[in-house]
N, C-alpha and C positions, 0 to 999 in steps of 0.2 A: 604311372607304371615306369619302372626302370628296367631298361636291360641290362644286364652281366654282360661286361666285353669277355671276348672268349677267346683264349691262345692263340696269338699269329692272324686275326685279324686286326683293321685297320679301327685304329682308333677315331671316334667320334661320328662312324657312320651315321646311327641314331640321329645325332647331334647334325649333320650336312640335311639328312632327310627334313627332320624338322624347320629347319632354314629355310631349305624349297620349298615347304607347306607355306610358310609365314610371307615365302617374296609373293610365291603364286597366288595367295589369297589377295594382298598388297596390290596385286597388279591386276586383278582380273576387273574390276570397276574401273580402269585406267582407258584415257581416249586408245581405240583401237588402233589409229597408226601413230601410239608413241608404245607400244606394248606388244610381243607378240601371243601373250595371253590373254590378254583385252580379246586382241583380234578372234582367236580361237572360241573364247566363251560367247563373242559377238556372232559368232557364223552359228551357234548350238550345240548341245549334246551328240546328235550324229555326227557332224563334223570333227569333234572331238575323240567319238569313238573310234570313228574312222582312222584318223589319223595314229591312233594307238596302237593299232590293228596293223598298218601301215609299218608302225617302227618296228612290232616285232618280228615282223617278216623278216625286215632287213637284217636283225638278232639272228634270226634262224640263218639267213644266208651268208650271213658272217664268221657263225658258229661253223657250218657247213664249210667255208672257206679256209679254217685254220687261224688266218688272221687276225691274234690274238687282240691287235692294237683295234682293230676296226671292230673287233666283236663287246671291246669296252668300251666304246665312242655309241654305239647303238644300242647297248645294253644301259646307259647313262639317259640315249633318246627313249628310252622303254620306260625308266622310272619315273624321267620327267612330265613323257605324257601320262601314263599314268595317275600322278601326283595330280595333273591337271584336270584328270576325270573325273579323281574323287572329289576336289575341291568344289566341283561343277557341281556333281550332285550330291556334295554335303557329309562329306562323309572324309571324317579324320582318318591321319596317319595311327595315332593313338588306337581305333577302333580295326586298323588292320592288323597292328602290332599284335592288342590282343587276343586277336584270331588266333593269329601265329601262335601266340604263346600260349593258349588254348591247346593245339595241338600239338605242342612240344610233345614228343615222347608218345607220342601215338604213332603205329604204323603205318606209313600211307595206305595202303589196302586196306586196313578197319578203319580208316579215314573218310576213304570214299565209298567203302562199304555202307558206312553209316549214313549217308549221304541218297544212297540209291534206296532204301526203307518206307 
């Protein structure tokens, strides 16, 4: 799948996500105290959800704050754990993209509509 970079975004986004998929995969069978995703995937799946659960908060409270600097440093801790969940339970950047681009051009309300059926 490729995505189409789009006007006035940043180039190679796609390109950085995939990266982190390839370090996090790379690092997750790594001794836990030379890794901090070692560590993560060694503690479990709740652990890891948790902690995802965890950063968005801190998104939310950042967002809440204005603090545009601080709401891109936690919204970066938001991708990464995330990236870290799915690789836990097996599940590609790839296979989210395609979501996404599944519902390109659908309404969010006939989205979730569709969803509640």
């Amino acid at each position: 799948m490729t995505l189409t970079p789009v006007p006035g975004t940043a180039p190679g986004v796609s390109d950085i996500l995939t990266r982190l998929e390839h370090t996090i995969a790379a690092r997750r069978d790594a001794a836990p105290d030379s890794s901090y995703v070692a560590q993560l995937n060694a503690r479990g799946l709740p652990v890891i959800a948790r902690k995802l659960g965890e950063e968005a908060v801190e998104a939310v409270v950042a967002a809440l704050s204005g603090d545009d600097t601080e709401l891109t440093g936690e919204a970066a801790d938001v991708l990464f754990h995330l990236t870290v969940l799915l690789n836990a339970r097996g599940i590609a950047l790839a296979d989210v993209f395609a979501e996404l681009e599944r519902r390109e051009g659908t309404s969010g309300i006939d989205e979730k509509n569709s969803r509640s059926e």
